[in-house]
C-alpha positions as CSV (number, residue, x, y, z in Angstrom):
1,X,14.4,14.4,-0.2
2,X,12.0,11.5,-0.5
3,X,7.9,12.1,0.0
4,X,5.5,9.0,-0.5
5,X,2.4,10.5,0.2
6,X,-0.7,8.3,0.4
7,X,-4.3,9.2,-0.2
8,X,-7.6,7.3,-0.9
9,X,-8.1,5.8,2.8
10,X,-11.9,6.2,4.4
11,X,-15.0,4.9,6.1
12,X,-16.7,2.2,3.8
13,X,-19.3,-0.5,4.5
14,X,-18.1,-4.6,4.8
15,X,-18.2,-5.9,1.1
16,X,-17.5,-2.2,-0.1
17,X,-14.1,-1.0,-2.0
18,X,-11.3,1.4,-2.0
19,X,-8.1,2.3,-4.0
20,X,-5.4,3.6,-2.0
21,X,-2.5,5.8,-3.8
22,X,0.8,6.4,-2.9
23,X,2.6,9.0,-4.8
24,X,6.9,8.9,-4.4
25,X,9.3,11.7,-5.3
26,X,12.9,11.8,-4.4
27,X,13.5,8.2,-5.8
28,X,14.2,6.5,-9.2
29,X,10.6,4.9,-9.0
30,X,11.6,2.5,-11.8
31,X,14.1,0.3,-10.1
32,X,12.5,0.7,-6.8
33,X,10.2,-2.0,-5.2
34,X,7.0,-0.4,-3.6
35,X,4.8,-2.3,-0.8
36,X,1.8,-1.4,1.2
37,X,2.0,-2.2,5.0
38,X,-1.2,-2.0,7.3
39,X,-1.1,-1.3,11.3
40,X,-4.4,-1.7,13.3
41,X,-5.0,-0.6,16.9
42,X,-2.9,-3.0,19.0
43,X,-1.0,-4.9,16.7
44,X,2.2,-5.1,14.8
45,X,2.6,-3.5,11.4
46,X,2.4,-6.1,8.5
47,X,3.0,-6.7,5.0
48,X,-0.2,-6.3,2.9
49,X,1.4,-6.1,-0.8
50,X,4.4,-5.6,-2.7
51,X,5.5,-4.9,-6.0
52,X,9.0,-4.9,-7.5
53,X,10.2,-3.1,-10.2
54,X,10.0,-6.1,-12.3
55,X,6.4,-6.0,-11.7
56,X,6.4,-9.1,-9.8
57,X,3.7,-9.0,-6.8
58,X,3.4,-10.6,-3.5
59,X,0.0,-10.5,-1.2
60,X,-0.3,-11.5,2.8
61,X,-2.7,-14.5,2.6
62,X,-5.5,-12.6,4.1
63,X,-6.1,-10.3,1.5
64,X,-5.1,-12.6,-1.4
65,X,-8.4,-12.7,-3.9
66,X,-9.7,-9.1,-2.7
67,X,-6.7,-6.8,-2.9
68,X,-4.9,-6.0,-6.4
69,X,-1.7,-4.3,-6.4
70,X,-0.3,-2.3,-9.4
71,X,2.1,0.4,-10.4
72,X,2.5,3.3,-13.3
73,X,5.5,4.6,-13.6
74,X,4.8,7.6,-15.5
75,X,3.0,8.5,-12.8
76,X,5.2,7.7,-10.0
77,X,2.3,5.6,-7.8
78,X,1.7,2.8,-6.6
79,X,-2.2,1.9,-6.3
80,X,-3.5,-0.8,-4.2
81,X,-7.5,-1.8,-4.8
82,X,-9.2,-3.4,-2.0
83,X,-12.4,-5.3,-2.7
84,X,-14.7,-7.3,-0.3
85,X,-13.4,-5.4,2.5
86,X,-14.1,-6.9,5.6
87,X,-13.8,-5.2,9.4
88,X,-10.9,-7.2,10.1
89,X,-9.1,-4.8,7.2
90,X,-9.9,-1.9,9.2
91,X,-6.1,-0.2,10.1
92,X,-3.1,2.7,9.1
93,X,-2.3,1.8,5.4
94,X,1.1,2.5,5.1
95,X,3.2,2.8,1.7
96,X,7.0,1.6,1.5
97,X,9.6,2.1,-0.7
98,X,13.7,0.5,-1.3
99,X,14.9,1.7,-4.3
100,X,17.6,-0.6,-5.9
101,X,21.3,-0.3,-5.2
102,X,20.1,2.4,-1.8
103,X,20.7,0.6,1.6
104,X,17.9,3.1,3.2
105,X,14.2,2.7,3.0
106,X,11.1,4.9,3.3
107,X,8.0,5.1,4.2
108,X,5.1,7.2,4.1
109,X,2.4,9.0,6.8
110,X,-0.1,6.4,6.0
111,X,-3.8,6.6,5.2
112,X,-7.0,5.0,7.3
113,X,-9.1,2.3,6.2
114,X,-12.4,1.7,8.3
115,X,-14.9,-1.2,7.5
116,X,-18.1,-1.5,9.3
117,X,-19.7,-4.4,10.0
């Protein structure tokens, strides 16, 4: 059975930080590409970051320059640090995961990100 369980979300100030962490079981984590999604009130779930298992990383253009996306695969996570947040980041952090050569995908319960103003 696959679990990606996320942790790290919380209440933080504009211009403060946070590391979300999403830990996956139940998959080969190596040859699986992980990405963090985001859902505020009222609006469509979107792609924040991705990375494959190749390392490579993509970023939605509003968060390019404040969030950083990495992964350790001894570990099994996936880590996503957000800097300079900014109200506008406040939503449900999702974590996602499609493992190689697996036609199914997962996600996880999500974690939530506040930013006052």
């Amino acid at each position: 059975q696959v679990h990606l369980v996320e942790s790290g979300g919380g209440l933080v100030q504009a211009g403060g930080s946070l590391r979300l962490s999403c830990v996956a079981s139940g998959i080969i984590f190596t040859i699986s590409t992980i990405s963090w999604y985001r859902q505020a009130p009222g609006k469509q779930r979107e792609l924040v970051a991705g990375i494959t298992r190749n390392y490579e990383t993509n970023y939605a253009e509003s968060v390019k320059g404040r969030f950083t996306i990495s992964r350790d695969n001894y570990k099994n996570t996936v880590y996503l640090q957000m800097d300079s947040l900014k109200p506008d980041d406040t939503a449900d952090y999702y974590c996602h995961a499609r493992q190689l050569g697996r036609r199914d995908d997962f996600w996880g319960q999500g974690t939530q990100v506040t930013v006052s103003s």
